[in-house]
C-alpha positions as CSV (number, residue, x, y, z in Angstrom):
1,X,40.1,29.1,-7.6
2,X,41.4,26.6,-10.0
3,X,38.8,25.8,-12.7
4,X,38.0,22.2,-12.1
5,X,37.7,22.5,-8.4
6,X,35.0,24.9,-9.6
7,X,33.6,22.4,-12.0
8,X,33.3,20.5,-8.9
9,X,32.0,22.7,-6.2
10,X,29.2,23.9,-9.0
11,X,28.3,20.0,-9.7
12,X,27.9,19.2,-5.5
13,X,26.2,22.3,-5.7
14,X,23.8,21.1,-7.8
15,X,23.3,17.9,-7.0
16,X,22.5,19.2,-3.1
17,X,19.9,21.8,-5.0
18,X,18.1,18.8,-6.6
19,X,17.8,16.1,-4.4
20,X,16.1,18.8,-2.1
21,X,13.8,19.1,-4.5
22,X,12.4,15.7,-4.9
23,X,12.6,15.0,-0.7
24,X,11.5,18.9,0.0
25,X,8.1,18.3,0.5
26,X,8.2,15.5,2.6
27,X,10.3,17.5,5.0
28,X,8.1,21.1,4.5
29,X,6.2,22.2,7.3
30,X,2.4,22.4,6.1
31,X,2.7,26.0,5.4
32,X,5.6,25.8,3.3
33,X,5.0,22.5,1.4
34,X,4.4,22.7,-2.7
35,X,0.9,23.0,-3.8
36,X,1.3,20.3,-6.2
37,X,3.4,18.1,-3.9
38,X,5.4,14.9,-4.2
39,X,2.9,12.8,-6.3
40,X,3.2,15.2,-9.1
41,X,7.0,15.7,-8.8
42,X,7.5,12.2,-8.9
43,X,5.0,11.1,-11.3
44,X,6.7,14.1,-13.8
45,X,9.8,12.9,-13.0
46,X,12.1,9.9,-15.0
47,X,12.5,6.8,-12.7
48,X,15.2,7.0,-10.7
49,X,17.8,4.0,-10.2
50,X,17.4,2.2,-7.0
51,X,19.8,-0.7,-7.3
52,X,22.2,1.4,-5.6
53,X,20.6,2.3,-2.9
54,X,19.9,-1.6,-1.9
55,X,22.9,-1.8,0.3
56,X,21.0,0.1,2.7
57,X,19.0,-3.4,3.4
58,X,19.5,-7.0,4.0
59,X,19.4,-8.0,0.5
60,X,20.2,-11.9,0.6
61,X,18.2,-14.6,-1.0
62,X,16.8,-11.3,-3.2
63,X,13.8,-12.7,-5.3
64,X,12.7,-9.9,-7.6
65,X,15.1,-8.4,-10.2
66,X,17.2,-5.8,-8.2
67,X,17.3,-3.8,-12.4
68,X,13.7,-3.2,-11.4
69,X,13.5,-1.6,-8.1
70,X,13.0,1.8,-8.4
71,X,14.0,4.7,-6.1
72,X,11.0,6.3,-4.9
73,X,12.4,9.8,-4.3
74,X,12.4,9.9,-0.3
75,X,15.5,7.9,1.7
76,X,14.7,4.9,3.9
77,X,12.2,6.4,6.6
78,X,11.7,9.9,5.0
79,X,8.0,8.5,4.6
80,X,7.7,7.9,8.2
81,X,6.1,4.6,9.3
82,X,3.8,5.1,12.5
83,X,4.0,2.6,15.6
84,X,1.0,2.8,18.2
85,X,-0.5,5.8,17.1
86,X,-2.3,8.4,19.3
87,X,-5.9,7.4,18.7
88,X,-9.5,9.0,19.5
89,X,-12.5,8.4,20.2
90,X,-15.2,8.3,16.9
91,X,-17.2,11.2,18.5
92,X,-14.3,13.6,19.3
93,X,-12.8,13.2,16.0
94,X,-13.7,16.7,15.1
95,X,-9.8,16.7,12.8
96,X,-12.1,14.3,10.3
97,X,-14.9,14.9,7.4
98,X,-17.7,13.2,6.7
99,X,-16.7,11.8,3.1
100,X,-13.4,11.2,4.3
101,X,-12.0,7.8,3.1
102,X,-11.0,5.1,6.3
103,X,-9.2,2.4,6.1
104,X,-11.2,0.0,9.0
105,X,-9.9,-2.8,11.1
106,X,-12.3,-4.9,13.3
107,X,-11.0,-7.6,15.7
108,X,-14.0,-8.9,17.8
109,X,-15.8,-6.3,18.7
110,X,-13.0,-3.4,18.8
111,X,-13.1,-1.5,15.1
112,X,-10.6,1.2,14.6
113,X,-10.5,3.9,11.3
114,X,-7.6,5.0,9.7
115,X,-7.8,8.2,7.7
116,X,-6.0,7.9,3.9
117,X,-5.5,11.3,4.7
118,X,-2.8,10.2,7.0
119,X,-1.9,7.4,5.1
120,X,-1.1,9.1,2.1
121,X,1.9,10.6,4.4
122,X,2.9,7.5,6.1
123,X,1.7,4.3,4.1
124,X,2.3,2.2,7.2
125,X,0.8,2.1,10.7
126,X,2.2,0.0,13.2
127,X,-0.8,-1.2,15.8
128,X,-2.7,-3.5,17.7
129,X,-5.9,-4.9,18.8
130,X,-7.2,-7.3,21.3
131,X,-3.5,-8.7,21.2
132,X,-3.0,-8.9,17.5
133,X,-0.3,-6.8,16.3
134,X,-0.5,-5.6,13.0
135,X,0.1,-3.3,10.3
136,X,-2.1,-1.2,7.9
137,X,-0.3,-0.7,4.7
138,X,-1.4,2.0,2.0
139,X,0.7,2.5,-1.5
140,X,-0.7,5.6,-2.6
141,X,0.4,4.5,-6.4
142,X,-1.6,1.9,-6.4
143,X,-4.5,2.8,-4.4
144,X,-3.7,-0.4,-2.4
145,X,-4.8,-1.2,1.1
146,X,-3.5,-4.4,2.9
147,X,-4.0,-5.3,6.5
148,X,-1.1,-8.3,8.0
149,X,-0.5,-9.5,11.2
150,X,2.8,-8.8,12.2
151,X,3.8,-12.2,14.2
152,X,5.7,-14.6,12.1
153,X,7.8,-18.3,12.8
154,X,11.3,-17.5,14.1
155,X,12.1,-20.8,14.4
156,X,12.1,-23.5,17.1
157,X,8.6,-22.5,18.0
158,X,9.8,-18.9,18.6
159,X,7.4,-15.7,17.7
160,X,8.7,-13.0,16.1
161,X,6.3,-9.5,16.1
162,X,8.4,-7.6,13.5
163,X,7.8,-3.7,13.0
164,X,7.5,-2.3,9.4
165,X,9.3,0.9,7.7
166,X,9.3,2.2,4.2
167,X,12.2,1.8,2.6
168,X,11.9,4.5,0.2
169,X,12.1,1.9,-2.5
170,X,9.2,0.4,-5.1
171,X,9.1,-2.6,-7.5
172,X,6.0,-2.1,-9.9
173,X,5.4,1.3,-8.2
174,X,4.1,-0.3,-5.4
175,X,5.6,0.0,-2.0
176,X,8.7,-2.0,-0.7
177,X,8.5,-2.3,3.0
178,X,11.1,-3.4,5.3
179,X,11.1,-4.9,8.9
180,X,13.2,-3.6,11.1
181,X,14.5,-6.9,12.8
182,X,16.1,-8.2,9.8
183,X,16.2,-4.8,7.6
184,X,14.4,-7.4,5.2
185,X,12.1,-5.9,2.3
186,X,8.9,-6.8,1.7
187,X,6.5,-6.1,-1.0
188,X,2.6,-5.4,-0.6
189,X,1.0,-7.0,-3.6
190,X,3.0,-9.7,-3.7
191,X,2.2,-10.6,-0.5
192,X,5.8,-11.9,0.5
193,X,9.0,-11.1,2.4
194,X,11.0,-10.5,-1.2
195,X,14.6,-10.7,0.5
196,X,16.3,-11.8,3.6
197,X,15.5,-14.8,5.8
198,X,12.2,-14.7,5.4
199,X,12.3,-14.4,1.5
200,X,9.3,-16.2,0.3
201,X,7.2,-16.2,3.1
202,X,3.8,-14.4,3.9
203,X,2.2,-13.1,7.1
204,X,-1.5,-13.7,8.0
205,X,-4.0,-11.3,6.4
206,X,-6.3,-10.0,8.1
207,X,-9.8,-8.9,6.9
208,X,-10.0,-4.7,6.0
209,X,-12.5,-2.6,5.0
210,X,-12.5,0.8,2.8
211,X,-15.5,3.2,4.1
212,X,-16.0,7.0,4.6
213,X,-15.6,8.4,8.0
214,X,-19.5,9.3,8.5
215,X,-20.4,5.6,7.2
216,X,-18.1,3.7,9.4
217,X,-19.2,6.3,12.6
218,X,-22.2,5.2,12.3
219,X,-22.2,1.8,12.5
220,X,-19.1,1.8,15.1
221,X,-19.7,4.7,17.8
222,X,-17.5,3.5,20.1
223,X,-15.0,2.8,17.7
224,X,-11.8,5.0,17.8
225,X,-9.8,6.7,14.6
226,X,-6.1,7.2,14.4
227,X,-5.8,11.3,15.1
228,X,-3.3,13.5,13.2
229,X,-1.1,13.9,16.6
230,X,1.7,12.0,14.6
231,X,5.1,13.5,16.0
232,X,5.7,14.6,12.6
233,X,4.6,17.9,10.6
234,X,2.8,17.2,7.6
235,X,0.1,19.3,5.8
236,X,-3.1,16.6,6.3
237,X,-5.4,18.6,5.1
238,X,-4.1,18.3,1.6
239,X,-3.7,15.5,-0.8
240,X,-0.7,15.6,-2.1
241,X,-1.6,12.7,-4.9
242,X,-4.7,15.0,-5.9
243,X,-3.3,15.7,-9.4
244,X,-2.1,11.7,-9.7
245,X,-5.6,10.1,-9.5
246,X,-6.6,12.9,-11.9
247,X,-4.7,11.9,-15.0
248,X,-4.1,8.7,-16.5
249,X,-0.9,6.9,-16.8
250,X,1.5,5.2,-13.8
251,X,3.8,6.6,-11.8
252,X,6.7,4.3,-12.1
253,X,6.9,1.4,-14.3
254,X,6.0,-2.1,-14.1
255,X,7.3,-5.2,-15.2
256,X,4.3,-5.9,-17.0
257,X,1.1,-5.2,-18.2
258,X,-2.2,-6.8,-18.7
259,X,-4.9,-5.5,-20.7
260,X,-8.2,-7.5,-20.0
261,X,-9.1,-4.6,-17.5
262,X,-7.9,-0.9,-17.5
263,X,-4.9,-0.3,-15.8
264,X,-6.7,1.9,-12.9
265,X,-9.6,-0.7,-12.3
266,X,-9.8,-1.1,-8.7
267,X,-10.0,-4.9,-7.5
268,X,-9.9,-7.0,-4.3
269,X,-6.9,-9.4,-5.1
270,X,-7.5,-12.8,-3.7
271,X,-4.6,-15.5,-3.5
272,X,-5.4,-18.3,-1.4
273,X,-2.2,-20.9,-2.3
274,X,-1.5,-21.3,-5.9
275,X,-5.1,-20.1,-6.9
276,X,-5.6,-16.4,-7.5
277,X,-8.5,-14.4,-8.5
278,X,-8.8,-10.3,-9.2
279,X,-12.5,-9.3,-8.5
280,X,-13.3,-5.7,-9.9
281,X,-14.9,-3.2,-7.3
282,X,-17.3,-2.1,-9.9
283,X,-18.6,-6.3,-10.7
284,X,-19.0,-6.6,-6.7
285,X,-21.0,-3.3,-6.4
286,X,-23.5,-4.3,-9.4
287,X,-24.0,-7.8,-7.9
288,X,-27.5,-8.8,-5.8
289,X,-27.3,-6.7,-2.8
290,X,-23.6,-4.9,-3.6
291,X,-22.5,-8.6,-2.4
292,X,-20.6,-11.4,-4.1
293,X,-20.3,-15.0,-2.6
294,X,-17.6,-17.1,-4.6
295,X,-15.2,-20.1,-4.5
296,X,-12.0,-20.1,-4.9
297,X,-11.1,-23.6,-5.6
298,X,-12.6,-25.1,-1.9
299,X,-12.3,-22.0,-0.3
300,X,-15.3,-19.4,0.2
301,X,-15.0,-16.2,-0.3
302,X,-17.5,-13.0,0.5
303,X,-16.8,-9.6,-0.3
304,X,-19.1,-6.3,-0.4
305,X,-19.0,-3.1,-2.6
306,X,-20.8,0.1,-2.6
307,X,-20.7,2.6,-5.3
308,X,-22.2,5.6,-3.5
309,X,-20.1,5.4,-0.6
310,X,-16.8,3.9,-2.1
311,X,-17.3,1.0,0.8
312,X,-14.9,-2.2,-0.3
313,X,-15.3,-4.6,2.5
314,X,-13.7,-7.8,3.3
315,X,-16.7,-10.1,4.7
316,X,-15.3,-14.0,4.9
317,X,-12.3,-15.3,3.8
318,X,-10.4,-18.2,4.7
319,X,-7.6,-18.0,7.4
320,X,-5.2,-18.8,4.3
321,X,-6.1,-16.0,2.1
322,X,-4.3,-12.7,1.5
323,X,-6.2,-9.7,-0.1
324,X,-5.3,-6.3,-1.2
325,X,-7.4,-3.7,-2.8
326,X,-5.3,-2.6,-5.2
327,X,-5.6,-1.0,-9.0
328,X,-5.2,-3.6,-11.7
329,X,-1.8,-3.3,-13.3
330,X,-0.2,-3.7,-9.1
331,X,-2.1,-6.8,-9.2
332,X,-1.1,-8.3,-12.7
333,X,2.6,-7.0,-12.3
334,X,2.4,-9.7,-9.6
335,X,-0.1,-12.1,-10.3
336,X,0.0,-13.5,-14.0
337,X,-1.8,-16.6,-13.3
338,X,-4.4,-14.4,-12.0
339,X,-8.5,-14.6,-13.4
340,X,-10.7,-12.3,-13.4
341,X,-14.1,-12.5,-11.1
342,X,-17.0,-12.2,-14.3
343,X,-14.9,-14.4,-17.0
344,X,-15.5,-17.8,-17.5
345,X,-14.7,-20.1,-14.7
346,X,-12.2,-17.0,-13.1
347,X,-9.6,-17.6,-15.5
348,X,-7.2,-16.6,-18.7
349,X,-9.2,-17.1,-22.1
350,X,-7.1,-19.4,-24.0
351,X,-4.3,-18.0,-26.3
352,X,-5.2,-14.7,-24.1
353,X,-1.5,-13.7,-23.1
354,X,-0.4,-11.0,-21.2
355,X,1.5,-7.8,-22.9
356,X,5.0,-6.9,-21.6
């Protein structure tokens, strides 16, 4: 064999042997998945370049710097987004724990639970209640949990209901969605299509709430929870962020960074408009009552923290609002004209300017 066809062969050879590294355990049965799993690959790992991978996407009208997207490590759809999920009943949900953390949407009286533990695998649920569709969007690097309704203005009074997939892609290592009418992207905690026809616009919000299994049971019994009959094979018994949320330090980078919290606080971001406010979880727990009632220019606001249950809930917010719970440094990649719930009057001291 002539040497540089060998040079060649060996170099295919490895580049095969190392991309199944990084998308291996997303692809692993349970048994046979890494203990550590992807969070720890990837958060070991140098960023990858994502740029090229953009083609993949409708990319017109592209309103974040493509230099910054990063590759996440899985292709478009090797996190598989769910769409009408199988679902049970809160009393024959013998697949959950007590203490498990639930990401809860309630539309009337119907209230649904969806286990992180199946998030962490998915980060996108496809649903809907009482004839809202919607999606349930987790970001595992940023903690964040965001609840949209999926129906958005086609034009000439037309409805769209779009559908939501991961794109495999991040942009201050937070999540890039996509729909999968336009093969637009989307980013989570910047609440906006950030490409394609829709670049610039934001879907509804809808109100969420972060609870344990056992907590939310109780006050919903005829509630249902998503159940781990996915169609795919993943290990949901395990965490495979565990070793992430134990060290400090981000995953990917960010654009920039903002040190009048620590970068891991978690908050309830609030825009409503131009006027944006981060409230820490910690500020909303200690209040009267675990409850905080604010104003965010005319619009009220109500949110509700527990400590000893991890409970973030959405109470009241105005139709025009979009919230995420989200860590800090998502939320001030995005939001520099952001204030913080406890400073005075919400806002940036003077002279106080953000780091880079």
């Amino acid at each position: 064999m002539q040497p540089r066809l060998l040079i060649l062969l060996s170099f295919a050879f490895l580049c095969a042997v190392a991309v199944t590294l990084v998308y291996a355990p997303w692809r692993q049965s349970p048994s046979s998945a890494g203990r550590d799993g992807p969070a720890v690959q990837r958060a070991q790992a140098p960023p990858r370049d994502g740029p090229r991978l953009l083609s993949q996407f409708n990319t017109d009208d592209l309103t974040i710097p493509a230099a910054e997207i990063q590759a996440g490590g899985p292709p478009k759809d090797g996190i598989p987004a769910l769409t009408d999920p199988h679902v049970v009943k809160a009393g024959d949900a013998d697949f959950m724990r007590r203490d498990d953390r639930v990401v809860v949407v309630t539309l009337g009286e119907t209230s649904r639970a969806y286990p992180i533990r199946a998030l962490n695998w998915h980060e996108a649920v496809n649903d809907q209640l009482d004839d809202t569709p919607f999606t349930v969007i987790y970001c595992p690097p940023c903690d964040s949990v965001s609840v949209v309704d999926r129906r958005i203005e086609a034009g000439e009074g037309e409805v769209t209901t779009l559908e939501f997939g991961i794109s495999g892609l991040l942009h201050n290592s937070n999540v890039l969605l996509y729909d999968r009418t336009d093969d637009a992207l989307w980013s989570q905690v910047k609440f906006e299509a950030v490409s394609g026809p829709h670049a610039g616009s934001a879907l509804k919000h809808l109100p969420w709430e972060i609870t344990t299994f056992d907590k939310w049971r109780r006050e919903h019994p005829e509630g249902t929870v998503m159940s781990f009959r996915t169609g795919h094979r993943r290990d949901y018994q395990r965490n495979p962020y565990e070793r992430y949320f134990q060290e400090d330090g981000l995953m990917f980078p960010v654009s920039r960074r903002d040190d009048r919290l620590p970068d891991r606080a978690r908050i309830v971001g609030v825009r409503v408009g131009d006027l944006a406010r981060a409230y820490p979880v910690d500020r909303i727990a200690s209040a009267a009552d675990g409850r905080v009632v604010d104003h965010l220019g005319e619009h009220r606001l109500v949110l509700e923290a527990d400590a000893e249950s991890g409970t973030v809930r959405v109470v009241e917010a105005p139709s025009a609002a979009r919230t995420v719970h989200t860590f800090w440094f998502a939320w001030a990649a995005y939001h520099e004209d952001t204030g913080i719930y406890g400073e005075p009057d919400g806002q940036r001291a003077a002279g106080d300017e953000p780091s880079s």
